[in-house]
C-alpha positions in Angstrom: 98.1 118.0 108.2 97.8 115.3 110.9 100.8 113.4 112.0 101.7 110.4 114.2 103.2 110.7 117.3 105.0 108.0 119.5 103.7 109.5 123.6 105.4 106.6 125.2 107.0 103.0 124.8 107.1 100.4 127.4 107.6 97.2 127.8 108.2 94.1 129.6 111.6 92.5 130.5 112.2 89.6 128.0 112.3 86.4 130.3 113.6 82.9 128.5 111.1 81.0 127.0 111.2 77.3 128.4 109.2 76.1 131.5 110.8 77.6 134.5 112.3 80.9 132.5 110.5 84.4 134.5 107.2 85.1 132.6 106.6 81.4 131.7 103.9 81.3 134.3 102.0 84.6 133.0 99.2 83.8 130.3 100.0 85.9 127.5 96.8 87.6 127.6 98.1 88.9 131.2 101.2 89.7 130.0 99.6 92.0 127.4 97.0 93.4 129.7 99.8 94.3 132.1 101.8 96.5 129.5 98.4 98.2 128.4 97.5 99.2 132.0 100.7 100.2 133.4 100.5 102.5 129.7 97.8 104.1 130.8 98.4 104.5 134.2 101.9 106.3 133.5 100.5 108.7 131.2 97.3 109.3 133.0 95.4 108.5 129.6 91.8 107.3 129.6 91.3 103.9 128.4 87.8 104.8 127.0 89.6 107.2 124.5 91.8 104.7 122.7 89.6 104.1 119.3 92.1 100.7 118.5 94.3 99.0 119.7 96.6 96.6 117.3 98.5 93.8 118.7 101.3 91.7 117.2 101.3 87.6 117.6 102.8 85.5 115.3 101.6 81.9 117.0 98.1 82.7 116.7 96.9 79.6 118.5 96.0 78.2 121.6 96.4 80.7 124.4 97.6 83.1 121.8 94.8 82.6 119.5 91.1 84.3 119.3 92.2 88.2 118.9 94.7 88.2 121.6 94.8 91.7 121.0 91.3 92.1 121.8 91.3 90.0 125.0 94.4 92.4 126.6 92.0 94.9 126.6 89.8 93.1 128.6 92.1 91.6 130.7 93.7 95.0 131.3 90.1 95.9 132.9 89.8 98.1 130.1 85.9 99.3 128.7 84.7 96.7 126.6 84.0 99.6 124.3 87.7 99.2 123.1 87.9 97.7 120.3 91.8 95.2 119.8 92.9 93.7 116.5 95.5 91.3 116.2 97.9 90.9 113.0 100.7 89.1 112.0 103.6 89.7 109.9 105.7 87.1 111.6 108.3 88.6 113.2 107.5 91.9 112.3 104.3 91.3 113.5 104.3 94.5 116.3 106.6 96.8 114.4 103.4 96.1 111.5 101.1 97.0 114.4 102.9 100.6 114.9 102.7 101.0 111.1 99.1 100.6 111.0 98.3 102.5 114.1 100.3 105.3 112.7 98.4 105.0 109.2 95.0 105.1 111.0 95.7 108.3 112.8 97.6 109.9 110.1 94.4 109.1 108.2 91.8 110.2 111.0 90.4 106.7 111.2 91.9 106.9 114.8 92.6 109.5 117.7 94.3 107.7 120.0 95.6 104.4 118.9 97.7 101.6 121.2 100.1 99.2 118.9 102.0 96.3 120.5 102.3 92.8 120.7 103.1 89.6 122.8 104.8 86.0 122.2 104.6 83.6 124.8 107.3 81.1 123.0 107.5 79.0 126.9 103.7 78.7 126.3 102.4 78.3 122.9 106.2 77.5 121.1 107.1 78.5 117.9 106.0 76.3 115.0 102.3 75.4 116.7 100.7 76.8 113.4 102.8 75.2 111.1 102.4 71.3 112.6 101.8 69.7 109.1 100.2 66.5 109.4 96.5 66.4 109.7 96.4 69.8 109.4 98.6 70.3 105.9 101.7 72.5 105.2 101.1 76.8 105.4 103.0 76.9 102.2 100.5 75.4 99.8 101.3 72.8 96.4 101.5 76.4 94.4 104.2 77.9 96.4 105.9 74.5 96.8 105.9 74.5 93.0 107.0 77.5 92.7 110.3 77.1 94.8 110.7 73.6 94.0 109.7 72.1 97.1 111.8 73.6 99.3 111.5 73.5 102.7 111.7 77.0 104.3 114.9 76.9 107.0 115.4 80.0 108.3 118.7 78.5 109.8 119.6 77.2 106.8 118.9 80.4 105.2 121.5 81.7 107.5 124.0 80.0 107.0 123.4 80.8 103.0 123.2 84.4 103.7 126.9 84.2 105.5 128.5 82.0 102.6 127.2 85.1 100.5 128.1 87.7 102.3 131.8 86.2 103.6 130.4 86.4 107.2 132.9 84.0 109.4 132.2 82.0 112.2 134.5 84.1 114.4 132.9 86.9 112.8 129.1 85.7 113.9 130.5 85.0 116.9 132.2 88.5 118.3 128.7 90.0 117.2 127.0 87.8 119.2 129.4 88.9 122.3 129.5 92.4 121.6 125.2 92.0 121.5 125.6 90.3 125.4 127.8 92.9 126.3 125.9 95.7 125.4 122.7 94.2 127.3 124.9 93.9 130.6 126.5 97.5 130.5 122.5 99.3 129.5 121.0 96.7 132.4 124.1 97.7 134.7 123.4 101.3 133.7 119.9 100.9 133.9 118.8 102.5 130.5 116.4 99.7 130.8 114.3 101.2 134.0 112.3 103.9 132.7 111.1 101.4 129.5 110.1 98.4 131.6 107.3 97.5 133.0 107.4 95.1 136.2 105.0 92.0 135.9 103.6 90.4 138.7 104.4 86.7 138.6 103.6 83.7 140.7 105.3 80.5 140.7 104.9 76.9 141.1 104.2 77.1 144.9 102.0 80.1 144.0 104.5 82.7 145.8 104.2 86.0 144.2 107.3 88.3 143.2 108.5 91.1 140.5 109.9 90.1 137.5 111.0 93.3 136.2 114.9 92.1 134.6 116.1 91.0 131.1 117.4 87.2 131.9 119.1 86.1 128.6 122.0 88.1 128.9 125.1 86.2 129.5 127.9 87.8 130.9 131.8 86.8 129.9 130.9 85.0 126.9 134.0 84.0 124.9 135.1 83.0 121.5 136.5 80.1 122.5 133.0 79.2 124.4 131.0 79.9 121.2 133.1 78.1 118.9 133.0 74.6 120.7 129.0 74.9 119.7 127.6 72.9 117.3 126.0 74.7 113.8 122.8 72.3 113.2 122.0 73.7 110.1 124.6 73.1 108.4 127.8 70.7 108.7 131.0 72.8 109.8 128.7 76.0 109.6 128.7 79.4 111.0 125.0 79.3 112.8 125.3 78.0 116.0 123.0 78.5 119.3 125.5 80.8 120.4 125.2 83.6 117.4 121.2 83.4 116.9 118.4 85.2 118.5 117.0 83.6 121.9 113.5 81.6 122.6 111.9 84.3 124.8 108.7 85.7 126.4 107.8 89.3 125.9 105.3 92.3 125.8 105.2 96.1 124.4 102.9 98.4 123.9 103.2 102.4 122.4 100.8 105.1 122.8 100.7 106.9 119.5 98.5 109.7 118.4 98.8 113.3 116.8 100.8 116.3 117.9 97.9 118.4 118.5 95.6 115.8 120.6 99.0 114.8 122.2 99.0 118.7 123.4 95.7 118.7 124.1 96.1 116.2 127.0 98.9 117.5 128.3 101.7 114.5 126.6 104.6 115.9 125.7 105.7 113.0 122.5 109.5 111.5 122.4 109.3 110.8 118.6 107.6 111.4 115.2 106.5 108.6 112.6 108.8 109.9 110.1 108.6 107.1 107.0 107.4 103.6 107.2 108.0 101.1 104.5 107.7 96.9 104.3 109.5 95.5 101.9 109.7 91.8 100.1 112.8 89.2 99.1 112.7 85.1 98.2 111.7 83.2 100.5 114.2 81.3 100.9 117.2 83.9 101.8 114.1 85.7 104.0 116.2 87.1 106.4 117.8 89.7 103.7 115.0 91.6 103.4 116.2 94.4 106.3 118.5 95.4 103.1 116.3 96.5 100.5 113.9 97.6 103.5 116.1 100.4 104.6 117.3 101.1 101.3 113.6 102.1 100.3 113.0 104.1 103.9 116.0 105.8 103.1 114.8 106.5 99.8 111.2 107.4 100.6 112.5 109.8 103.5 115.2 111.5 101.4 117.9 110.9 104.3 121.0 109.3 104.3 122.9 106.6 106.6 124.9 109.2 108.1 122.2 111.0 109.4 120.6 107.7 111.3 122.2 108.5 114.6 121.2 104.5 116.0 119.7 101.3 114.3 117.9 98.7 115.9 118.0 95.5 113.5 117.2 92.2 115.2 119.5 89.7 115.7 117.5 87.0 114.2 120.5 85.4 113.6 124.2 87.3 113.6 124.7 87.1 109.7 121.1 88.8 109.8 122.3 92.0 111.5 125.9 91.8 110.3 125.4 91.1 107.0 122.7 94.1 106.9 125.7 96.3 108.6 128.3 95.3 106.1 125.6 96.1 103.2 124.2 99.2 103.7 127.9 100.6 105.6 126.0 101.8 109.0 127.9 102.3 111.8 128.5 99.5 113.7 128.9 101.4 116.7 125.3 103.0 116.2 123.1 99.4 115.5 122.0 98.1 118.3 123.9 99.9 120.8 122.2 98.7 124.1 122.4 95.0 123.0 119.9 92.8 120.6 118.2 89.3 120.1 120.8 87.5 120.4 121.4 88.4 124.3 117.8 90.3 125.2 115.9 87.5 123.4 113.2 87.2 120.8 109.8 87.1 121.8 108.3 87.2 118.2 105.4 88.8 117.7 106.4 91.1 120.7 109.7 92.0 119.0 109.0 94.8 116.7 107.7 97.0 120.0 110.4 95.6 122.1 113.1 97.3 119.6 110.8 100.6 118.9 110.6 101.2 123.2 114.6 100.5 123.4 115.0 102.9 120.6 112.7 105.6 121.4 113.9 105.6 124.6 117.8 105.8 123.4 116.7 108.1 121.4 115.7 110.9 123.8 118.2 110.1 126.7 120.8 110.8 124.3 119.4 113.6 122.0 119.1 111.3 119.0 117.5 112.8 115.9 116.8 110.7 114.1 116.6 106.5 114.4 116.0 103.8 112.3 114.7 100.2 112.9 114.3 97.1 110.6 113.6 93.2 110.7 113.4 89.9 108.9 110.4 88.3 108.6 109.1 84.9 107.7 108.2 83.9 104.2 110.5 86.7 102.8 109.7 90.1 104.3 110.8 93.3 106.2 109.5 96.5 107.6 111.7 99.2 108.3 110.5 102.6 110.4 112.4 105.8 110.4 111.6 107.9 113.8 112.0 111.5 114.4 112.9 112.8 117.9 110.5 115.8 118.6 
């Protein structure tokens, strides 16, 4: 019985994703092209051999439109025998990508499969496929109908997700500093080093340097600093800038195959494909559906919370994470140990690797059987991925 095996993870810092923030002068197609080479060159694998390779974008426009996946394989130098397909599952969009990569070996459509993704938010920001106007709404009259003309907030769904689950502002707010505090200690620790890859960058006066360092992470945040923010979603809210997930730029990419073509060229794999599930909620409370998304991993893979030894959730907002915490009684301690969205950023379609390369890689370093990872998506989704350590 074939399997699917994760050979390696990498990925790039996240840099902030306004003019000026570290990778906002890298095309994303360059961005993705570096992850995929410095992939193959740390695990000596042929480029020629890789039957696929999936790719993640949720802005599928402009520099980030046209099969992004498929031009990071040519940009990476790669033969234009590879084939790339891009997908998108909003946010979830790269976490999809591993799903499907692991399907397709699993199945023996594939060999040797890459999955990843990319968002450049400095470059192409979010919302440049849903402009309205001359182009109409994404949501369509029927789905309008159906919901009563809503207009889908994921802020606003937030803040409705806190009221429900008697999430606080202080609350939101000492998640979002234990999330920053995390970051600094892993980057002072450097957990980070053997995951990231460092990207050549040039800048304005066309200097060339290394940008090889998460930059959202702020340092000494306090309460009292967070709760002076304004909550634009909502009057005398909870959501503030402070307690959601950052604007960011951002690659990863993971080598994934079977056990026994992993042996046969020489890679010794950090982690199985245990169980991987999506699952669906309203569209308007969208950002609950990491709930019943673990719930049915957890079902499907006949384990328990207890034996999750860490969770990566993404900190889309803090009454995302949280208020997935509170629900399904994980241990705080255990989600996100090594920081999340809300201080190493949010690179969107780039996100789902990003949090699979921090947990495969915390994973291994500290003997970690078995991990679990989930996220909100847009329009009222979630995938969640169980991974085995091997």
């Amino acid at each position: 019985m074939r399997d699917a095996v994760i050979v390696d993870a990498v990925r790039t810092a996240v840099g902030k994703g306004k003019p000026g923030g570290g990778l906002s002068g890298v095309h994303p197609v360059d961005l993705s092209a570096q992850v995929l080479q410095a992939l193959a060159e740390r695990n000596s694998l042929d480029p020629a051999t890789v039957d696929d390779v999936v790719w993640g974008a949720v802005s599928q426009v402009g520099e980030q439109g046209g099969c992004i996946g498929r031009y990071a394989v040519l940009g990476a130098g790669w033969p234009e025998s590879v084939p790339g397909l891009t997908i998108d599952r909003q946010c979830g969009s790269s976490q999809q990508a591993v799903h499907q990569a692991a399907a397709g070996v699993i199945a023996g459509q594939y060999d040797i499969a890459v999955a990843g993704g990319v968002e450049s938010m400095s470059r192409v920001p979010m919302g440049s496929t849903r402009a309205g106007g001359a182009f109409g709404e994404p949501f369509g009259p029927m789905v309008a109908a159906r919901y009563d003309n809503y207009r889908f907030n994921q802020g606003v769904g937030a803040e409705m997700i806190a009221e429900e689950f008697g999430l606080s502002r202080e609350d939101l707010d000492q998640h979002a500093i234990d999330s920053h505090a995390r970051a600094a200690r892993a980057i002072d620790e450097g957990r980070f080093k053997q995951q990231i890859v460092p990207i050549t960058v040039t800048d304005a006066e066309g200097n060339t340097g290394v940008f090889d360092t998460d930059e959202g992470v702020r340092r000494g945040t306090t309460l009292e600093q967070l709760g002076a923010l304004k909550t634009p979603f909502k009057e005398n809210g909870v959501i503030s800038a402070g307690n959601a997930s950052q604007i960011s730029d951002g690659s990863a990419a993971l080598l994934i195959t079977t056990s026994e073509i992993a042996a046969r060229n020489g890679w010794t794999p950090i982690a199985r494909v245990h169980t991987a599930v999506v699952a669906g909620v309203d569209p308007i409370t969208m950002l609950k559906g990491p709930i019943p998304a673990t719930r049915k991993a957890l079902d499907k893979s006949g384990l328990s919370v207890d034996d999750i030894g860490a969770f990566e959730i993404n900190e889309a907002f803090a009454s995302v994470s949280l208020g997935w915490q509170r629900q399904i009684g994980a241990d705080y301690e255990r989600m996100n140990p090594n920081g999340g969205a809300m201080a190493l950023g949010h690179p969107l379609g780039g996100s789902g690797a990003r949090l699979m390369t921090t947990l495969v890689h915390h994973m291994r370093d500290n003997g970690i059987r078995y991990g679990l990872q989930s996220m909100c998506e847009g329009g009222g989704m979630a995938n969640a991925t169980i991974l085995e350590l091997i």
